[in-house]
GUNUTI-738250 format. One line per field, with one value per atom (N, C-alpha, C): residue number from 0; atom name; x, y, z. Coordinates in nm, 4 decimals. Layout:
BEGIN
resi: NUM_...
name: CA_...
px: X_...
py: Y_...
pz: Z_...
END
This chain:
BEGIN
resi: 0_0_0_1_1_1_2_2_2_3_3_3_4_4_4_5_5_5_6_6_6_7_7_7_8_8_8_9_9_9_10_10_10_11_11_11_12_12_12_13_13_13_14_14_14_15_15_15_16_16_16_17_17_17_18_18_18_19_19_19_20_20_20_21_21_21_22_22_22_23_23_23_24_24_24_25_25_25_26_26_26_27_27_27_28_28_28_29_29_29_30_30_30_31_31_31_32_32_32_33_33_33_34_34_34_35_35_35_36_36_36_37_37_37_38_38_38_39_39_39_40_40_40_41_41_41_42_42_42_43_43_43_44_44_44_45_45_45_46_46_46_47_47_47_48_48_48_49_49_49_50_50_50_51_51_51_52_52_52_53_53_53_54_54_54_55_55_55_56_56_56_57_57_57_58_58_58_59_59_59_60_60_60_61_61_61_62_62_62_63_63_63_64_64_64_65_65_65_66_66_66_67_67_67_68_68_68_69_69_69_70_70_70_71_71_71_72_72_72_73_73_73_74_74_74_75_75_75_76_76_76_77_77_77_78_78_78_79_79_79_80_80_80_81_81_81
name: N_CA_C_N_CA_C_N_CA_C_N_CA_C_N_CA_C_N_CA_C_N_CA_C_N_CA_C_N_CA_C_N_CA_C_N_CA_C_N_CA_C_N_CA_C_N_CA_C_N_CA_C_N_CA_C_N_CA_C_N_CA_C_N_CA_C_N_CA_C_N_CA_C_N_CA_C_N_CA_C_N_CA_C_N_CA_C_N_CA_C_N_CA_C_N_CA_C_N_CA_C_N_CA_C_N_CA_C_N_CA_C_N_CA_C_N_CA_C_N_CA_C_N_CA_C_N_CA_C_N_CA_C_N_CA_C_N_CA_C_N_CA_C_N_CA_C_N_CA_C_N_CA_C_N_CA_C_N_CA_C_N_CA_C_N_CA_C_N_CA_C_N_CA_C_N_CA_C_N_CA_C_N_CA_C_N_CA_C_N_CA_C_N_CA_C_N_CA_C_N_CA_C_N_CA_C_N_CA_C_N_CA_C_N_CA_C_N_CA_C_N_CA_C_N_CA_C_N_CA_C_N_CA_C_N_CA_C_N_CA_C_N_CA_C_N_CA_C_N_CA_C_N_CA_C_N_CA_C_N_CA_C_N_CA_C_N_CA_C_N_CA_C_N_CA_C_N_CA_C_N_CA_C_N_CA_C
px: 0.0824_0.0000_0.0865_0.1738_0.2414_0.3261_0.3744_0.4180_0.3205_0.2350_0.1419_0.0784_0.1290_0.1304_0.1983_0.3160_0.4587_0.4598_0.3795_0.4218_0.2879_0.1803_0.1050_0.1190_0.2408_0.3304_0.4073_0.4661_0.5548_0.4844_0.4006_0.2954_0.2163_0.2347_0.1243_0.2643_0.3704_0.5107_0.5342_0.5102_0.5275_0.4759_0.2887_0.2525_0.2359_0.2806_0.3119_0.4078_0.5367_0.6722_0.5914_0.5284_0.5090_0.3722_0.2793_0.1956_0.2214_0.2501_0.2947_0.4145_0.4506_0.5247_0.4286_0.5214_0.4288_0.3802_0.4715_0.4780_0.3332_0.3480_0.2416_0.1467_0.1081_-0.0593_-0.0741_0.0123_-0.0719_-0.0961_-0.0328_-0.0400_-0.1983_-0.2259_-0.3255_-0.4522_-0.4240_-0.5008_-0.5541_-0.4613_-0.4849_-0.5634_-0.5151_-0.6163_-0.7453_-0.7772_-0.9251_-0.9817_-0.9291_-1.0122_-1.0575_-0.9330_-0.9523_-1.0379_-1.1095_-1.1710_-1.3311_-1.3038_-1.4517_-1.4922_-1.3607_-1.3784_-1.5024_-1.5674_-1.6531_-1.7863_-1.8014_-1.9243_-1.9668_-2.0803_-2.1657_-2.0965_-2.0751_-2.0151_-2.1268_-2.2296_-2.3673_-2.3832_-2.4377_-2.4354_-2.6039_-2.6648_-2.8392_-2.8215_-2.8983_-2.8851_-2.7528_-2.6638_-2.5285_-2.4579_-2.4575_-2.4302_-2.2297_-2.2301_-2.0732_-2.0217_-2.0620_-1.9885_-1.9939_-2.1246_-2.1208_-2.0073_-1.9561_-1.8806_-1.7526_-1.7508_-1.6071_-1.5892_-1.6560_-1.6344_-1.6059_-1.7045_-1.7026_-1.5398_-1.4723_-1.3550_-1.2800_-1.2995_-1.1547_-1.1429_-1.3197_-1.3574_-1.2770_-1.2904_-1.2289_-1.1000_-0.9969_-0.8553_-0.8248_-0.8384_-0.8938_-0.8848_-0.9944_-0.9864_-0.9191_-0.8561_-0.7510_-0.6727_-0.5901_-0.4744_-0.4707_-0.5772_-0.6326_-0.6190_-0.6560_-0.6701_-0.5535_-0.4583_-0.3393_-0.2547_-0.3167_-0.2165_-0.2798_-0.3690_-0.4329_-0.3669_-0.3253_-0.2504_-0.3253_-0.4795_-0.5360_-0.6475_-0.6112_-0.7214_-0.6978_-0.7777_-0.8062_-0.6658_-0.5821_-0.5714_-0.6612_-0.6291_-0.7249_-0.6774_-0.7488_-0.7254_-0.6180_-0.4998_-0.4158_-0.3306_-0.3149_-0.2398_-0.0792_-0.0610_0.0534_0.1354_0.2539_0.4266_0.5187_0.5427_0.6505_0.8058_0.8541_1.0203_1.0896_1.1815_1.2793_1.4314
py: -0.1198_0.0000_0.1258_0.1330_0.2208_0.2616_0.1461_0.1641_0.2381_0.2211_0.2689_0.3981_0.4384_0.5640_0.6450_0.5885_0.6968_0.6918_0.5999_0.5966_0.6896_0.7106_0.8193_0.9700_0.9660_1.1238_1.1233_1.0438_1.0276_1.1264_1.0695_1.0959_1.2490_1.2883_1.4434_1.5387_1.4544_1.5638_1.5758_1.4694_1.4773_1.6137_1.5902_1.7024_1.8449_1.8558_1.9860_2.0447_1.9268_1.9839_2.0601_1.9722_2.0386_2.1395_2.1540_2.2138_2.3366_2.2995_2.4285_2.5507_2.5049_2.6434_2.7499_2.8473_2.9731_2.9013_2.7826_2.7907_2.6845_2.5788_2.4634_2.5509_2.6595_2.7324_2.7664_2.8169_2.8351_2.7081_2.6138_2.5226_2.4813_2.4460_2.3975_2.5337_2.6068_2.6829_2.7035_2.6763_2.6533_2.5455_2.4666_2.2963_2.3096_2.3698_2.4219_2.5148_2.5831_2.6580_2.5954_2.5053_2.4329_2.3359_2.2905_2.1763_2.2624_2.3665_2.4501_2.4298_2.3930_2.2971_2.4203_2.5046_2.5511_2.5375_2.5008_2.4667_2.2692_2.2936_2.1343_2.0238_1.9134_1.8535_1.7669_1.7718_1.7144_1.7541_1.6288_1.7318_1.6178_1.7314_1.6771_1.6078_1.4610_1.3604_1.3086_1.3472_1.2508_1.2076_1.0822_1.0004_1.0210_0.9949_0.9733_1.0914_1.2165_1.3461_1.3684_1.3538_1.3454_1.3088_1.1756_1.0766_1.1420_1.1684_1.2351_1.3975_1.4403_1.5853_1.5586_1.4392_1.4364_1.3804_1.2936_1.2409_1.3867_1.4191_1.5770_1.6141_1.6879_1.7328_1.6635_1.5238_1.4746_1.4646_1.4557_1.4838_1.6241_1.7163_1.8327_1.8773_1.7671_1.7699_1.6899_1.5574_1.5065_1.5813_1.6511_1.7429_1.8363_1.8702_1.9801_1.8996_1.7984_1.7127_1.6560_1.6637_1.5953_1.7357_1.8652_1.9810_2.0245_1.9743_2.0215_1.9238_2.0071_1.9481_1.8710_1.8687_1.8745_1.7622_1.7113_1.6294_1.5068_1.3995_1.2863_1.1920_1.1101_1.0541_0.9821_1.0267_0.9576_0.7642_0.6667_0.5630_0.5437_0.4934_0.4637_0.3540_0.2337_0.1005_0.1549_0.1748_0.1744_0.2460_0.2145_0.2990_0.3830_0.4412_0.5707_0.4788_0.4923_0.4441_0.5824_0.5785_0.6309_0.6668
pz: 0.0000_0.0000_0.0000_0.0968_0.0786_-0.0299_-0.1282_-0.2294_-0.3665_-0.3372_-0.4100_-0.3709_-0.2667_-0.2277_-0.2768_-0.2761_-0.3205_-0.4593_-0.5257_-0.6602_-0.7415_-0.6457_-0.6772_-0.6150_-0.5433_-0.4891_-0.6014_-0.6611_-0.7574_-0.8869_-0.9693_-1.0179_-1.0577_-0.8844_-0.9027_-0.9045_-0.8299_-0.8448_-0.9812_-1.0840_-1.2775_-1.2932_-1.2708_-1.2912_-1.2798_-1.1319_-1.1175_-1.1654_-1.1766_-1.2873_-1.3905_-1.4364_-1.6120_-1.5902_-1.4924_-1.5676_-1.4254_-1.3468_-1.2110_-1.2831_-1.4179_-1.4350_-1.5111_-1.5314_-1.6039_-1.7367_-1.7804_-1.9393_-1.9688_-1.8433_-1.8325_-1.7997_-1.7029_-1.6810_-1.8120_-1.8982_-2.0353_-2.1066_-2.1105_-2.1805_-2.1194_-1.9846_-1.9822_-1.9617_-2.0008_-2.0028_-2.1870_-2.2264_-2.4046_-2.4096_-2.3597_-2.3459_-2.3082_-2.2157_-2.1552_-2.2422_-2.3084_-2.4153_-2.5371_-2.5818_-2.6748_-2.6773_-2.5307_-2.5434_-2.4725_-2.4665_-2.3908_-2.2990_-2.1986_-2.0743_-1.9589_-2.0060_-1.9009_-1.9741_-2.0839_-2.1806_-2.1119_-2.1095_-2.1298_-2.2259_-2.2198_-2.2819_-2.3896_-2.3042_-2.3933_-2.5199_-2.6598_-2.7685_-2.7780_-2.8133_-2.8407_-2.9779_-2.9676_-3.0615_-3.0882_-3.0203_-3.0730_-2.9247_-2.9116_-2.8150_-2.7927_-2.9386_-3.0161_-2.9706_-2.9734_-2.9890_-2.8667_-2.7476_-2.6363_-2.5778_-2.5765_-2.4862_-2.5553_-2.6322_-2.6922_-2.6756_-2.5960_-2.5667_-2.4232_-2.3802_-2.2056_-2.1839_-2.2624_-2.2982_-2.2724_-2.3543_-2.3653_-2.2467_-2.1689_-2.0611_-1.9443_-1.9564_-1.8554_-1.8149_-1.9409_-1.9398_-1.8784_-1.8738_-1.8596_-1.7052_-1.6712_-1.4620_-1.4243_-1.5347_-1.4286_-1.4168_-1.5458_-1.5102_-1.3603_-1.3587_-1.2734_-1.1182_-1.1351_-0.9371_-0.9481_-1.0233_-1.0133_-0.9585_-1.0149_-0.9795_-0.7978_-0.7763_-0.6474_-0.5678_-0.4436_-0.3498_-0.2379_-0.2422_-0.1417_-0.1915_-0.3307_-0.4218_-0.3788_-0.3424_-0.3256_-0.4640_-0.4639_-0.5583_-0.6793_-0.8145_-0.8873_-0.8959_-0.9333_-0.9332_-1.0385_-1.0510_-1.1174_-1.1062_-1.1953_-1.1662_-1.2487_-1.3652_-1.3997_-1.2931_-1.3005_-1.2201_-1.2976_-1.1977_-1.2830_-1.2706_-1.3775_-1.4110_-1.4051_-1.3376_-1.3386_-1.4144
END
């Protein structure tokens, strides 16, 4: 358990490298625009476009609870190599 602890400290430390600098808040701030991450992800009559907007949407907030220090871990099996 504990190994799987550290290897999800491991993990949110990746992300804050890359998206905790000035250059990553824009980057994911380009990403959130690009995907209309404050718009509904629902599209009326299309199931397909739905699940594939909610898709983007969702990449979107993992970045985001991976940068929050205070976020629950998301579920994750793979390991970080060194």
């Amino acid at each position: 358990m504990a190994k799987k602890k550290d290897e999800a400290e491991k993990r949110k430390a990746l992300f804050r490298a890359v998206f905790g600098t000035p250059e990553g808040e824009k980057v994911l701030s380009i990403l959130s625009a690009s995907v209309r991450i404050n718009t509904h992800c629902f599209v009326a009559g299309d199931p397909h476009e739905t699940s594939f907007k909610c898709g983007q949407h969702s990449v979107i907030h993992y970045i985001r609870s991976m940068m929050d220090e205070t976020a629950a871990m998301p579920h994750q099996e793979e390991t970080i190599d060194e």
